[in-house]
C-alpha positions as CSV (number, residue, x, y, z in Angstrom):
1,X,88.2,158.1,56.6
2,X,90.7,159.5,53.9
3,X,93.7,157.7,53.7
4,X,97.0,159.9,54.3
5,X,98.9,158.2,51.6
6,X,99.4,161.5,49.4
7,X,99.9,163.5,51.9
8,X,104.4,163.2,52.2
9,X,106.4,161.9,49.7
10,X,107.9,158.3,49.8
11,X,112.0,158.9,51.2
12,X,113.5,155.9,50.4
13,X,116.6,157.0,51.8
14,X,116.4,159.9,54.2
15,X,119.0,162.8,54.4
16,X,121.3,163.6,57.4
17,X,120.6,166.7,58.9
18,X,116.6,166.1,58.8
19,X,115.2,166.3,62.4
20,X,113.1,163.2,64.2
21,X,109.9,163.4,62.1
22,X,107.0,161.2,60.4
23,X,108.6,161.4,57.2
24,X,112.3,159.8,58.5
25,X,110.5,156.8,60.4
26,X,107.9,156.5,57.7
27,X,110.9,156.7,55.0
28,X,113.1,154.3,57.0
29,X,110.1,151.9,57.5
30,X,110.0,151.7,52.9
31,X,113.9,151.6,52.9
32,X,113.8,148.3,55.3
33,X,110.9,146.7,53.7
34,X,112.6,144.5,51.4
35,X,115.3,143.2,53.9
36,X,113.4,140.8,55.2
37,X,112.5,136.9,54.1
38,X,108.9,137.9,53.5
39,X,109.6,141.9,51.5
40,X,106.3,143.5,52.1
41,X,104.9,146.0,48.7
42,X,101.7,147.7,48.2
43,X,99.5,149.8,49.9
44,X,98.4,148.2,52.8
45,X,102.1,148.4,53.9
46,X,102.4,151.8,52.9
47,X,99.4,152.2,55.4
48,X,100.6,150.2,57.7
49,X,103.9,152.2,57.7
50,X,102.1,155.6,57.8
51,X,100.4,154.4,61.2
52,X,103.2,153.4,62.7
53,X,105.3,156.7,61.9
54,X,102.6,158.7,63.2
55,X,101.9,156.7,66.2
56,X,105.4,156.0,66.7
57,X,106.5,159.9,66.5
58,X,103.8,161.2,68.7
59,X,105.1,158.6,71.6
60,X,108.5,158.9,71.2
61,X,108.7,162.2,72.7
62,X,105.9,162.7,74.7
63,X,107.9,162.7,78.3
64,X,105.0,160.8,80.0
65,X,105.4,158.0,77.4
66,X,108.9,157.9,77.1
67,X,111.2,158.6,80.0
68,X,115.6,159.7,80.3
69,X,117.2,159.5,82.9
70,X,121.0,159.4,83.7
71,X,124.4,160.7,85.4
72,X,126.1,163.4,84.3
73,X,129.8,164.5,85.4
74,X,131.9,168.2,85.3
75,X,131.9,170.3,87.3
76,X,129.1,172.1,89.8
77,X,126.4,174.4,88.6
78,X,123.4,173.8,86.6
79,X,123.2,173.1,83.1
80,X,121.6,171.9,80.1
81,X,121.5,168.7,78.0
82,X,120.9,170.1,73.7
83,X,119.7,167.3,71.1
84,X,122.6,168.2,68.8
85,X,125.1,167.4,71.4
86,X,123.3,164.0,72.0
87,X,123.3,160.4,70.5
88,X,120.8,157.5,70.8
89,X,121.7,153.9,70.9
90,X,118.9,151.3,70.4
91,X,119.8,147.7,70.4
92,X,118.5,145.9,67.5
93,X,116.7,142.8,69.0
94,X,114.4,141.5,66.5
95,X,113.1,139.2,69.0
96,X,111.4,142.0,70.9
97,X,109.4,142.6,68.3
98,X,108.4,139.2,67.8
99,X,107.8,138.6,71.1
100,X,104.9,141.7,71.1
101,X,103.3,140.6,68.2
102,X,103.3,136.8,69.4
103,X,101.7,137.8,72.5
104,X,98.9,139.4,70.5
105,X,98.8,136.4,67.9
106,X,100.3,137.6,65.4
107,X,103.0,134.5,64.6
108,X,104.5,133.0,61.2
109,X,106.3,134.8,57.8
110,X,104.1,138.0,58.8
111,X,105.7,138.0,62.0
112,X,109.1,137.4,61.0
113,X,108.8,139.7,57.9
114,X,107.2,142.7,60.5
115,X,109.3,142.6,63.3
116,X,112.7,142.9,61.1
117,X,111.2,145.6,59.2
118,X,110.0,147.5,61.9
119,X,113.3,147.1,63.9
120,X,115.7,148.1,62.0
121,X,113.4,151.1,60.7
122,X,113.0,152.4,64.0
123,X,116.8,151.7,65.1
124,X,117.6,153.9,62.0
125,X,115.3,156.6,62.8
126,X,116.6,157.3,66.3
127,X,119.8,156.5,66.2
128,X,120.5,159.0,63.3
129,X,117.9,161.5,63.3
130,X,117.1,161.6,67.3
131,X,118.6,162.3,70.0
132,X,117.9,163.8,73.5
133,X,117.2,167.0,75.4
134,X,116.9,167.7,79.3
135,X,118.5,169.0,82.5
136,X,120.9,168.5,84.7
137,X,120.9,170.7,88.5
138,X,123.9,170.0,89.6
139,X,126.3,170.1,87.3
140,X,127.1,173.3,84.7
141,X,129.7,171.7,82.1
142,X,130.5,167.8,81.7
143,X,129.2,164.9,79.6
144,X,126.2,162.8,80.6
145,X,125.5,159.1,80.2
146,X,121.7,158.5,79.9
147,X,119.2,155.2,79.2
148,X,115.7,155.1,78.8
149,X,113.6,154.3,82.1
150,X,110.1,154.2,80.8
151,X,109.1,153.1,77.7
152,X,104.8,153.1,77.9
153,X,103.6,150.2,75.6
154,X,100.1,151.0,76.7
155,X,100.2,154.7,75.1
156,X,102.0,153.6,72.1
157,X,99.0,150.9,71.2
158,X,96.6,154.0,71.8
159,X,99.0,155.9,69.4
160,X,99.0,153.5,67.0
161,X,95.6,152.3,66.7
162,X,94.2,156.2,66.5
163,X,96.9,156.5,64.0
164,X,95.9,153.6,62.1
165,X,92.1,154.9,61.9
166,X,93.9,157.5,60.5
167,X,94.9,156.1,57.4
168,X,91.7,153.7,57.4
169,X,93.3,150.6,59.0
170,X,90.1,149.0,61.3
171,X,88.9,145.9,62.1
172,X,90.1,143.6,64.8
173,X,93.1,142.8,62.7
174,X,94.0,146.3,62.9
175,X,94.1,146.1,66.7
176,X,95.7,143.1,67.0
177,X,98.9,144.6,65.1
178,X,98.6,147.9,67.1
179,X,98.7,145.6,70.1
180,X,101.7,143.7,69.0
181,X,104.0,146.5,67.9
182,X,103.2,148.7,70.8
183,X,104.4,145.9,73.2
184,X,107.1,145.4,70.9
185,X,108.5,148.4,70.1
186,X,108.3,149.9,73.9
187,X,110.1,147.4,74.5
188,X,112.5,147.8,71.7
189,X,112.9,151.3,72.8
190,X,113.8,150.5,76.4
191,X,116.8,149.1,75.4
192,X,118.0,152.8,74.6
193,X,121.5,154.2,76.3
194,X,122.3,157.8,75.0
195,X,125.6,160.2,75.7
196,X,125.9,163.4,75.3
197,X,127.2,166.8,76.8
198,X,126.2,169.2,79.5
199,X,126.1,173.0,78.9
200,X,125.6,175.9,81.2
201,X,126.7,178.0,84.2
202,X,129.5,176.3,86.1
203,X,132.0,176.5,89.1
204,X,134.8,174.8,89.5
205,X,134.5,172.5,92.1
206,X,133.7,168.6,90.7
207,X,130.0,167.9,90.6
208,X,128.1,164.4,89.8
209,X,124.5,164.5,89.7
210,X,121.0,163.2,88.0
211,X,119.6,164.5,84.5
212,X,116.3,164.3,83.3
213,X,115.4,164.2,79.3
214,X,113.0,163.5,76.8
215,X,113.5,162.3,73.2
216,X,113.5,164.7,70.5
């Protein structure tokens, strides 16, 4: 298959106001790559990170893959949650990357070099190009506190390992690292807590209720 190398430019540093996109977790994915003991070069990583952006990106905010859920708090009616009125918080924990690859036997300096790398890349791309958008029935105006519920690390490593055919990454090696990111990263991504605000049609009586988002 034809590589997509060519097909965006390299963003070493991607610019604020850019929306959630291949090109920001792709970008963020070259800006981390010498940060860790082991710096990865080439083009095998710049393969490697192409997968994963693509893989990554089409998961991310597919609401069967990646499920919001939270309380939100104003006053009664029925409103709505807007990305730009949202933020995503990912905890970095290295380790939970580590741990996915090790469970698919993936261990030593690769490990080590991949899982910081990936983390921080992907910690960067949500927390300051994502955010989230949904619903809340019950209540019309107020602010909402939000975490992610489900995080799929079976449809990620189905995501990743189409992704990586993509950019002509096959072989068993290939899905051994689509293995071990998508358990790591789903994992990664479950850690996620958002806040944000709820507009719409409103009363003024109190209201508390459920919301329901997606990541965009």
């Amino acid at each position: 298959m034809t590589s997509n190398l060519n097909k965006s430019p390299v963003v070493k540093n991607p610019s604020v106001g850019i929306g959630l996109n291949e090109v920001v977790v792709y970008g963020a994915l070259q800006m981390y790559k010498g940060s860790s003991v082991f710096p990865m070069e080439g083009a095998a990583f710049d393969q490697l990170a192409w997968s994963i952006a693509e893989g990554f990106l089409g998961w991310v905010t597919d609401p069967l893959n990646v499920v919001v859920e939270g309380i939100s708090t104003g006053t009664v009616g029925s409103g709505v949650i807007h990305k730009h009125n949202t933020k995503i918080i990912i905890h970095p924990a290295i380790p939970l990357v580590t741990e996915g690859l090790s469970s698919a036997g993936i261990v030593g300096p690769l490990s080590t070099s991949l899982s910081a790398i990936v983390t921080l890349a992907v910690v960067h791309a949500l927390t300051q190009f994502g955010g989230y958008t949904g619903v809340c029935p019950t209540v019309g105006v107020g602010t909402d506190v939000s975490k992610v519920v489900i995080s799929n690390p079976s449809a990620l490593i189905m995501k990743l390992q189409k992704a990586m055919a993509n950019n002509s990454m096959t072989g068993a090696a290939s899905i051994k690292l689509a293995h071990g990111l998508g358990f790591g990263i789903a994992s990664l991504v479950l850690t996620g807590v958002g806040n944000g605000k709820v507009v719409g049609q409103s009363g003024s009586l109190p209201s508390t209720g459920p919301s329901f988002s997606k990541v965009v």
